[in-house]
VEXMARKOL-868526 format. One record per residue: residue in three letters; x, z, y of N, C-alpha, C, O, CB in turn. Coordinates in steps of 0.2 Angstrom, whole numbers, plus 2048, in hexadecimal, padded with zeros to 3 digits. Each point is the difference from the previous one (the first is absolute). Glycine has a CB too. Example, Ala and Ser with C-alpha at 12.3 -4.5 7.8 and 13.67 -1.06 7.14 Angstrom:
2
ala8428277E47FC8008068048008068058037FF7F28037FB
ser8077F680B8048018067FC8038058038018068037F57F7
END
This chain:
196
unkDE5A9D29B7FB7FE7FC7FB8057FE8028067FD8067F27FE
unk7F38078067FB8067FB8008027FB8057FE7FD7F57FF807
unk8018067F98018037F97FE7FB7FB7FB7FD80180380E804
unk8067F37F57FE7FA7FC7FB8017FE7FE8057FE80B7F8800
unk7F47FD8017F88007FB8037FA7FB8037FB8017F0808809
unk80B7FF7F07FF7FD7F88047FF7FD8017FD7FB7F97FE807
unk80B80B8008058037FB7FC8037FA7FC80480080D7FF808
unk7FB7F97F17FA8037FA8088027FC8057FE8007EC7F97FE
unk80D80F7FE8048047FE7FF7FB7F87FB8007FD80580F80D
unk8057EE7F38037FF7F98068017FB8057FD7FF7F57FD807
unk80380C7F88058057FA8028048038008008068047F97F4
unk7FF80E8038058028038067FF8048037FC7FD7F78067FE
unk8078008088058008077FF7F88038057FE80280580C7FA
unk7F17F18057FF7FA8017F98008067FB80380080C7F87F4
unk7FB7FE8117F97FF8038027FA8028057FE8007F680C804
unk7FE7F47FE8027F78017FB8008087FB8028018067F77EE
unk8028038147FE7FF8078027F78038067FE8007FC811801
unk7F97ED8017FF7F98018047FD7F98047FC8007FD80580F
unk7FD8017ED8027FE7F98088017FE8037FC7FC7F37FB804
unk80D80E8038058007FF8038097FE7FF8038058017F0801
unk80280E7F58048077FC8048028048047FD8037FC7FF7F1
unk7FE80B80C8048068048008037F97FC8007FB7FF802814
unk80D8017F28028077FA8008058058017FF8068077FB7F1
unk7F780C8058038098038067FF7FF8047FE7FB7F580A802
unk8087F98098088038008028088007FC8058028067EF805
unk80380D7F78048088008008028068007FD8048078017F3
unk7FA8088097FC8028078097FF8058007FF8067F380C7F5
unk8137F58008048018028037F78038067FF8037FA80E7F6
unk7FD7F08068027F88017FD7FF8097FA8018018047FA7F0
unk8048048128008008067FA7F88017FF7FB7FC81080D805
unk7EF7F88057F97FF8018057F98078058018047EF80F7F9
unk8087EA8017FF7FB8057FB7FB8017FB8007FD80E802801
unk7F97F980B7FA7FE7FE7FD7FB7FE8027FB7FD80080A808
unk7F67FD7FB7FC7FC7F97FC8057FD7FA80180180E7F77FB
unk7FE80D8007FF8057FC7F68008017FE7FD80581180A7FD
unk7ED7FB7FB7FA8057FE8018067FE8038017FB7F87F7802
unk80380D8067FE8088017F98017FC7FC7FD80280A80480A
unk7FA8027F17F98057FD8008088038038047FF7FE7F57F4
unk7FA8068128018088037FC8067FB7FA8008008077FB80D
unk8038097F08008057FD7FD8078007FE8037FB80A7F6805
unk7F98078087FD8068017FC7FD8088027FC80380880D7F5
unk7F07FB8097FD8008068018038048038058007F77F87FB
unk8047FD80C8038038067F77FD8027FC7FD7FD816802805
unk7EF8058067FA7FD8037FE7FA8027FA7FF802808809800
unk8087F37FD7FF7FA8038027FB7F98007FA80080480A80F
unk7FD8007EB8027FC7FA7FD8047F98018067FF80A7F4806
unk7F18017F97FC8027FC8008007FA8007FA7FE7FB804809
unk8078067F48048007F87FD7F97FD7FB7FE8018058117FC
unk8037EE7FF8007FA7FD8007FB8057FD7FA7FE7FE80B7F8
unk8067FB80E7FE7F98058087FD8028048038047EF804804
unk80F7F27F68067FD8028017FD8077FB7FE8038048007F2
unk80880280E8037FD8068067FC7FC8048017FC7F880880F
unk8037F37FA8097FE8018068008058007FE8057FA7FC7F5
unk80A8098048068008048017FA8038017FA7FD80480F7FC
unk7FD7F780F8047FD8058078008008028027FB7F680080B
unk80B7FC7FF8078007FF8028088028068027FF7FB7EF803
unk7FB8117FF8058078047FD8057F88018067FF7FE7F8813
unk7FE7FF7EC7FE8057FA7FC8058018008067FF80A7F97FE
unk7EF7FC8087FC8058037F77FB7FE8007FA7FF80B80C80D
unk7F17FE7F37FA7FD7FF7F98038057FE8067FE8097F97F5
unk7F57FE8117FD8018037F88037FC7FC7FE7FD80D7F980A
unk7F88107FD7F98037FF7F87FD8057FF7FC80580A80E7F8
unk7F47F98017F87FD8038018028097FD7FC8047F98097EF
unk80E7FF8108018008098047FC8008038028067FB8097FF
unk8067EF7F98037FE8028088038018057FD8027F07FE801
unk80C80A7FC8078007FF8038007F97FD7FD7FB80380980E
unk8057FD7F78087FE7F97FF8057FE8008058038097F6800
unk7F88057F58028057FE8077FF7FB8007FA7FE7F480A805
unk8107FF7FB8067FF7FE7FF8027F77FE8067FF8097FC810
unk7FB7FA7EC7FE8007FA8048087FC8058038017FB7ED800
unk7FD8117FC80380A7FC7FF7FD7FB7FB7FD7FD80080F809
unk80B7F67F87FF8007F87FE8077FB8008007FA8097F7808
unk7F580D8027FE8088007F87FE7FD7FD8027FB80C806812
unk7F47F37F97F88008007FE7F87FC7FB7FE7FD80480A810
unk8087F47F47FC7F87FF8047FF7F88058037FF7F97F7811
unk7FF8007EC8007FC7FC8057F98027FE7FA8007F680C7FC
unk8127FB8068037F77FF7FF7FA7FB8037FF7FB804807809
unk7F67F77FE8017FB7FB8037F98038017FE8067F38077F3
unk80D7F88018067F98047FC7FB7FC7FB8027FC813802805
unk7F47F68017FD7F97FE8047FF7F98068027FE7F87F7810
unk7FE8027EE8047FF7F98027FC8017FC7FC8008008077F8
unk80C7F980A7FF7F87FF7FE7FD7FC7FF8037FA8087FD80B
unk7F87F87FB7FD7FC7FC8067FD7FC8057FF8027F27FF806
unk8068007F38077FD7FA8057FC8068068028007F27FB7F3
unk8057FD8138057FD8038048058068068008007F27F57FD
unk8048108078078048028048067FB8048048027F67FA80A
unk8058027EF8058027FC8027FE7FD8048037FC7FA803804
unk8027F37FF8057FA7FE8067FE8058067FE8007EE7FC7FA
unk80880880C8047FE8078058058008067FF7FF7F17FB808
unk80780C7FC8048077FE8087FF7FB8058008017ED8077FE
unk80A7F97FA8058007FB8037FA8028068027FF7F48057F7
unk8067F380C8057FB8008058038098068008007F07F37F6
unk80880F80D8038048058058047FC8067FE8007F0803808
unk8068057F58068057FD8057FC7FD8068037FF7F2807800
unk8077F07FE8037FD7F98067FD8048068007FE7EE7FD7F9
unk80A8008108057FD8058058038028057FE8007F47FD803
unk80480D7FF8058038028058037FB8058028027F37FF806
unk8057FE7F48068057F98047FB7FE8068017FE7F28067FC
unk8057F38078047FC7FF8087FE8048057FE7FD7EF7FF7FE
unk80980480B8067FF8068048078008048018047F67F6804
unk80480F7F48038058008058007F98058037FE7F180380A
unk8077F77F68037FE7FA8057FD8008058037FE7F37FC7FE
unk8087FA8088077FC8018068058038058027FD7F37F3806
unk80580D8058048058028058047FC8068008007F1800808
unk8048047F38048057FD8087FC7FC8058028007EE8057FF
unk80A7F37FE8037FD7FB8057FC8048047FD7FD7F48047F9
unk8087FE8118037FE8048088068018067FF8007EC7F9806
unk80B80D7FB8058078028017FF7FC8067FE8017F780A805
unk8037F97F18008037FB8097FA7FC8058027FD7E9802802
unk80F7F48058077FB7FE8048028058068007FF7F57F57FD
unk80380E80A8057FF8038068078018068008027F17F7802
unk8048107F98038057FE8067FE7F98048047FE7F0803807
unk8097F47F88048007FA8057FB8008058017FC7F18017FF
unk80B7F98088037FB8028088058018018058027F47F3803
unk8108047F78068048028047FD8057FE7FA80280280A7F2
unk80580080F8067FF8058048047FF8008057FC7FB7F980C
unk80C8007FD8048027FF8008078037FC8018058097F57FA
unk7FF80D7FD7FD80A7FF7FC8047FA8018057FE7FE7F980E
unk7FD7FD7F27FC8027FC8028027F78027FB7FD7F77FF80D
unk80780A7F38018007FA7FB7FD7FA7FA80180180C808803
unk7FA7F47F77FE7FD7FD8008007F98068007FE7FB7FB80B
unk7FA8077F27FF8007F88027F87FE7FD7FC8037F880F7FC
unk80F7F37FB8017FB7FD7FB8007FB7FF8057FC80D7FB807
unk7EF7FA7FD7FB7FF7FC8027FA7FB8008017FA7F8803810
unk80A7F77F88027FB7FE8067FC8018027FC8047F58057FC
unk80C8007F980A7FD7FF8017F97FE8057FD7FF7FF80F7FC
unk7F57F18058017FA7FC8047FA8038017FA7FE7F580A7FC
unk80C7FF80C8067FB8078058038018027FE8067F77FD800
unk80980A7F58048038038058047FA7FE8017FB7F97FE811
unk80F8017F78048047FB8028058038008008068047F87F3
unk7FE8108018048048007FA80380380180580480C7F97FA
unk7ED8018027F98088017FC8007FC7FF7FB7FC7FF80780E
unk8008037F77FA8027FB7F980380480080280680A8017F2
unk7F27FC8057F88008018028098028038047FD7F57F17F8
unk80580D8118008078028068028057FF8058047FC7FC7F1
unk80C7FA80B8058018057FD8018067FA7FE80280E7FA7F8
unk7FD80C8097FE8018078037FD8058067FF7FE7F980A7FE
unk8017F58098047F98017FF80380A7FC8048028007EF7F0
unk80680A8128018028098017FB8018057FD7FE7FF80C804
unk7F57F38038027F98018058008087FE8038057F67F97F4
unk8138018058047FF8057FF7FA8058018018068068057F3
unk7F77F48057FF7FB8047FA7FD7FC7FF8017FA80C7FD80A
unk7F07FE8007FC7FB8018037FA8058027FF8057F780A7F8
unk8057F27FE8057F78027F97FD7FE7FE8017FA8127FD802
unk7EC8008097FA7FC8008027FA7FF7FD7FD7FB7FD80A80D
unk80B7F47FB8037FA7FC8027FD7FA8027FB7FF7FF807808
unk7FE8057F48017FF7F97FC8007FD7FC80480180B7FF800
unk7F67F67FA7F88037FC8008047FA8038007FA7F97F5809
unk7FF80F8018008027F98008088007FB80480080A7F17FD
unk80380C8038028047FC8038018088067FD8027FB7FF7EE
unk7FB8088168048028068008068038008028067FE7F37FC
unk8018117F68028068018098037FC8018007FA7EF802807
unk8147FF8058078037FB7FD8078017FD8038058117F57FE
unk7F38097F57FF8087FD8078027FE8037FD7FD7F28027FE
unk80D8098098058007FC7FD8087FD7FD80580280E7F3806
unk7F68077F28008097F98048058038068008027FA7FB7F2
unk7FB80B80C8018058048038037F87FE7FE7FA7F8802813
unk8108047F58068057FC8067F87FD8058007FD7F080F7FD
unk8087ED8078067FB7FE8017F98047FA7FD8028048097F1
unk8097F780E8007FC8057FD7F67FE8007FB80480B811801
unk7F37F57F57FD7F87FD7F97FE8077FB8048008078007EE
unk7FD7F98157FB7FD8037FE7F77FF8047FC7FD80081080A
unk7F67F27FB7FC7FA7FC7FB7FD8077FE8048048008027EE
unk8027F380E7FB7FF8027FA8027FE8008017FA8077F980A
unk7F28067FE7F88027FD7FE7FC8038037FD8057FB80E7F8
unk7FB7F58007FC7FC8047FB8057FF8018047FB8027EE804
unk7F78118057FD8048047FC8017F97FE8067FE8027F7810
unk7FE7FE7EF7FC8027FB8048047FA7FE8057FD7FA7F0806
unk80E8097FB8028057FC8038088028058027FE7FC7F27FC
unk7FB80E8098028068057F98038027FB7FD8018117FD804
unk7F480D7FC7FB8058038028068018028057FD7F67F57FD
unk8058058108028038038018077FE7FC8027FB8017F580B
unk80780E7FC8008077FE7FF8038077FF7FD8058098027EE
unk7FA80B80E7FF8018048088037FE8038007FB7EE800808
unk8138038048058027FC8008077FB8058017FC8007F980F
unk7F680B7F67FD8047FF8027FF7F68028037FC7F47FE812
unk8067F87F27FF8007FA8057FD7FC8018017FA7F5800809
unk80F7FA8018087FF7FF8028057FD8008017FA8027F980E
unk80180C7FE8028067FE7FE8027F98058027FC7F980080F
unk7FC7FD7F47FC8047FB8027FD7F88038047FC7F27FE80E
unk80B7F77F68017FD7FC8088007FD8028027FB7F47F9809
unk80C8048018098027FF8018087FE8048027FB7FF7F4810
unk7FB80E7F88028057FA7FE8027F98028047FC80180080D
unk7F67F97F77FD8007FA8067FC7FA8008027FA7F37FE80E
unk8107FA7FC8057FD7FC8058057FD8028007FA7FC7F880E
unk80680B7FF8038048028028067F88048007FC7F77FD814
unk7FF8087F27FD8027FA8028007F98038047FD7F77F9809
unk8017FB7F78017FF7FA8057FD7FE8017FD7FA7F6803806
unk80E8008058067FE7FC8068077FC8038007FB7FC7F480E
unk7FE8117FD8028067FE7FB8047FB8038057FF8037FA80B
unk7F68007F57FC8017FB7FB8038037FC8037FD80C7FE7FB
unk7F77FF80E7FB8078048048068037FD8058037F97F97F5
unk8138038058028048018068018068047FC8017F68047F3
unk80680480D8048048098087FD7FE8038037FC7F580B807
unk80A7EC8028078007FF8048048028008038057FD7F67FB
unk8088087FB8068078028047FE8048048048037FC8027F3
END
């Protein structure tokens, strides 16, 4: 394409061409095609203030008919502004995608959380249950999917009482933090202090 005619410059860092808004871009934003160039500095074959547009190869044709390849050293990038409808379109894109990244996550997130047999488990909720307490630490030994409900057996870690649960009154732990909790127990029964 030749050199553009009736690019009119509006505001700073703005131009408008076939009625449509080119912004400056930062010199460090990388250049595609479409893009408009403002050439900056003179050459023999590009003449300061005079616009091209980039091809796909990121090249813009001088007056002999060859290429020249876009500098961000010598040229001005500018991009198209979209119109309210493609940044309506854009943002409902991005909005799609977050959205299915969203599920995903919270997809991983139940299924990281979801307990099995092996896993240790914080006692949230006693109201089905006897001889625990809110905070017990509990080791699920069996899962019985034929039972409603209530188809996690917990058995309490440092004593041998165990319960059926049901998943909701339970949250998962790590053993890390089993450990952790149990001597915190451990601890305060001794006062904080070193058994002899």
């Amino acid at each position: 394409m030749a050199q553009l005619i009736g690019v009119k410059e509006r505001g700073e860092g703005f131009i408008e061409y076939n009625g449509e808004y080119y912004e400056a871009q930062h010199e460090s934003v990388a250049a595609v095609a479409g893009d408009i160039v403002r050439h900056d500095r003179g050459y023999s074959l590009s003449i300061i203030g005079t616009y091209d547009v980039l091809d796909s190869d990121l090249e813009y044709e001088v007056a002999t008919g060859d290429y020249w390849r876009y500098d961000s050293d010598d040229d001005t990038l500018f991009r198209k502004v979209p119109s309210l409808s493609e940044s309506l379109a854009s943002k409902r894109t991005q909005l799609a995608t977050l959205t299915a990244e969203i599920a995903q996550l919270e997809a991983q997130l139940a299924e990281e959380s979801r307990l099995k047999v092996g896993d240790y488990a914080r006692v949230t909720d006693t109201m089905s249950v006897d001889d625990f307490y809110v905070g017990d630490i509990v080791f699920i030994e069996y899962f019985d999917a034929a039972r409603d409900t209530y188809v996690l057996r917990g058995e309490c870690i440092l004593t041998e009482k165990y319960e059926w649960f049901s998943p909701a009154a339970l949250t998962k732990i790590t053993p890390a933090e089993a450990r952790a909790s149990l001597i915190a127990k451990i601890d305060a029964h001794f006062g904080g202090q070193e058994a002899d």
